[in-house]
N, C-alpha and C positions, 0 to 999 in steps of 0.2 A: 097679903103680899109679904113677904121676904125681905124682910129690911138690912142694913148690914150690920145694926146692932144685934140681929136674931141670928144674923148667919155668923156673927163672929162667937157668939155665946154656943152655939152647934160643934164649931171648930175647933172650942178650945176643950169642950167635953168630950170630944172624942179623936183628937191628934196622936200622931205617935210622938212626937218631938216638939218642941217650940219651932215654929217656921214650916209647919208640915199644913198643908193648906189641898193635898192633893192625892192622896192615900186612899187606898179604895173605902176605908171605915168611916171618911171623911167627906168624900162622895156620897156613901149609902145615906149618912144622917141628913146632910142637908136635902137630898134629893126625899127622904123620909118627912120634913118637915115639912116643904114645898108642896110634896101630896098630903099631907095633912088640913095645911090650910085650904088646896083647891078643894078637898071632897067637903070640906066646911063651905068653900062659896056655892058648891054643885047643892047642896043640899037647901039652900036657899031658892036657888035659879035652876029647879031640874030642864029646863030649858035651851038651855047654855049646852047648846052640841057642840062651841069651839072648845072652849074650855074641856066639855068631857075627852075630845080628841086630845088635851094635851096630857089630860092627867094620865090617858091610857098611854101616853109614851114616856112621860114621866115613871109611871111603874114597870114597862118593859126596860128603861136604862136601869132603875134601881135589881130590875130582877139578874140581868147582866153582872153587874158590878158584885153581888152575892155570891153569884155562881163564879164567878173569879178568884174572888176571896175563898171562898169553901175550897176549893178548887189546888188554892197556893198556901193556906196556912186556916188549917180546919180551928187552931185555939183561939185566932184573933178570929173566924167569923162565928164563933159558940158564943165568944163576948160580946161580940158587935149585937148578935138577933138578942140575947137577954138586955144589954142593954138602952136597945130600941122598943125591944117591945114586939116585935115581931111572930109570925107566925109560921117559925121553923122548928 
């Protein structure tokens, strides 16, 4: 689970500004961490069909928010995927 200690430490390593809470870089991360821990629970509970229905829309909003970003400023999303980790 997503605590607000986790999601504030996500926010502040990837904000554009102090008070930026809603930036598509700051979207991608939290929404990155969120699937991080579901395929951690999925992977315990291969079972768990609600769970895997949320992570698959979980990864369609983060795939959105990408293509946004690439879309409006190709230098913030080259830094976003090196510094998530990602496979762009």
């Amino acid at each position: 689970m997503l605590t607000k200690r986790k999601k504030a430490i996500q926010i502040k390593k990837t904000q554009r500004h102090d008070g930026d809470t809603g930036s598509p870089e700051v979207q991608v991360a939290i929404l990155t961490r969120r699937i991080e821990e579901l395929s951690a629970h999925l992977d315990k509970n291969r079972k768990d069909k609600h769970s895997r229905r949320g992570l698959l829309g979980l990864v369609a909003a983060r795939r959105a928010h990408l293509k946004y970003l690439e879309s409006t400023n190709k230098r913030a999303y080259g830094t976003l995927v090196k510094k998530l980790g990602l496979k762009k």
